[in-house]
N, C-alpha and C positions, 0 to 999 in steps of 0.2 A: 810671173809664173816661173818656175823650177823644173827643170825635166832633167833628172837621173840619168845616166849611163854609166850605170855600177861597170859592166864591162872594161871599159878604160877610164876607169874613178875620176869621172870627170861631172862635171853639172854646167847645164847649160842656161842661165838665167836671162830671162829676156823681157820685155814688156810691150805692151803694144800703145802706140801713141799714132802722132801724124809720120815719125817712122820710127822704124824697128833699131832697139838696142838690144844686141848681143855681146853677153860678156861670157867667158870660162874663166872659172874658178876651180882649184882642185877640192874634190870632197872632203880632206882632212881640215879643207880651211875653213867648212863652214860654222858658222859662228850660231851659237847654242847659247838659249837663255836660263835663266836660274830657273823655272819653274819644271823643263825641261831636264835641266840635270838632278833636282829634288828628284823629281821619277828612276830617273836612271838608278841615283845611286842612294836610294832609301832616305838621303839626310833629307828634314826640313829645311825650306827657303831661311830660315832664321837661321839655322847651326852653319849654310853657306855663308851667309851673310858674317857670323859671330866669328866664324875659319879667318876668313877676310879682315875682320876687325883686329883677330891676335895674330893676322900676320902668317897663318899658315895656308893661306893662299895668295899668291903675290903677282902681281902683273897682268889683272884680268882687264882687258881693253873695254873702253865704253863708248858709245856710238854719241851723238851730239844732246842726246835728253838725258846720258847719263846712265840709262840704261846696261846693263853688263852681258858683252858677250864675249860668253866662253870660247876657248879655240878648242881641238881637240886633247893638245897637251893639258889644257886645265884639266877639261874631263876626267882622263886619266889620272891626273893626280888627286880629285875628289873622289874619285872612285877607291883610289888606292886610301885617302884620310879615312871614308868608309867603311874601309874592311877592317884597317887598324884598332880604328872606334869599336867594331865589333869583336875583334879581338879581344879587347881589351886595355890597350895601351889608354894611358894617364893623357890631360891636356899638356900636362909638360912633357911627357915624353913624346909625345906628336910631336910638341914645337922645337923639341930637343933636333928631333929626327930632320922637321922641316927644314931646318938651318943648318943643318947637315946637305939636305939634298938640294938646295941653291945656291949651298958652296960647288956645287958640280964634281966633279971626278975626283978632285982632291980628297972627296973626302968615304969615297968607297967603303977602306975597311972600316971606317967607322958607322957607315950605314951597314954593312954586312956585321957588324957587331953587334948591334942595336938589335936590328932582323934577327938571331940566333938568339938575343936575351930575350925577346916576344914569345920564341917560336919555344923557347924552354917553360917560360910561364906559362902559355897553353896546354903545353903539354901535363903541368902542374894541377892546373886548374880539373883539366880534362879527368885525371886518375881521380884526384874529390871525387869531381861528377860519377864516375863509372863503381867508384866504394857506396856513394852516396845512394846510386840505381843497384847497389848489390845489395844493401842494407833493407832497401824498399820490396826487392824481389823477395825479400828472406822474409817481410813481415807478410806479406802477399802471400804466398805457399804458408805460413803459421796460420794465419785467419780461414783460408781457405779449407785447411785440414781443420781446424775446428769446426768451422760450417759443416763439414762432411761429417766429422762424428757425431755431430747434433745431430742432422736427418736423418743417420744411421739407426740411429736408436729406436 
């Protein structure tokens, strides 16, 4: 059994036998299964899995059956492949970015480089979209007005 105390982010896990074990762990350590992070962060258990295959997530601890548990840093950084994925970023350019950010601090302005060339395609993509939704609204108000002068009549 697990008992929270968000208060001082602690968990107190303990079992009951012929006697009592009590351990504390801190909460950012607890360790989170695939099925669980699927949820969190939209990806299929497969595209986890597939990340992990090409190496764009690295270092996920496994318990004695093999099982994979996430730490909290995993989390975050599938979270963060998530949002990229939905952005729009390439498999290569994720894996670009990956090896980038487990080079660690070294390699900052070149994640901050990467980050700005996303954030300009977005913005690209985005303007399409909104000529694209101005095109639609303009055929919308023409059909409309014809409907109107048809009933009019």
């Amino acid at each position: 059994m697990i008992i929270f105390d968000i208060k001082n982010s602690i968990a107190l896990k303990y079992t009951l036998s012929d006697k009592i074990d009590i351990t504390c762990f801190q909460l950012g350590e607890i360790e989170v299964k695939i099925r669980e992070i699927s949820k969190e962060t939209g990806l299929s258990t497969s595209t986890i899995r597939y990340y992990e295959q090409q190496n764009l997530i690295r270092g996920v601890e496994r318990d004695k059956n093999g099982i994979r548990n996430f730490s909290e840093d995993d989390k975050k950084w599938i979270k963060f492949l998530s949002s990229v994925k939905r952005a729009g970023l390439s498999l290569e350019q994720m894996m670009h970015y990956a090896e980038l950010f487990y080079s660690k601090n070294e390699s900052i302005p070149q994640r901050l480089e990467v980050t700005k060339q996303c954030r300009e395609s977005l913005i690209e993509k985005m303007n399409e979209i909104k000529k694209g939704i101005e095109f639609l609204d303009h055929k919308i108000d023409y059909y409309n007005e014809k409907i109107y002068r048809k009933n009019k009549k």
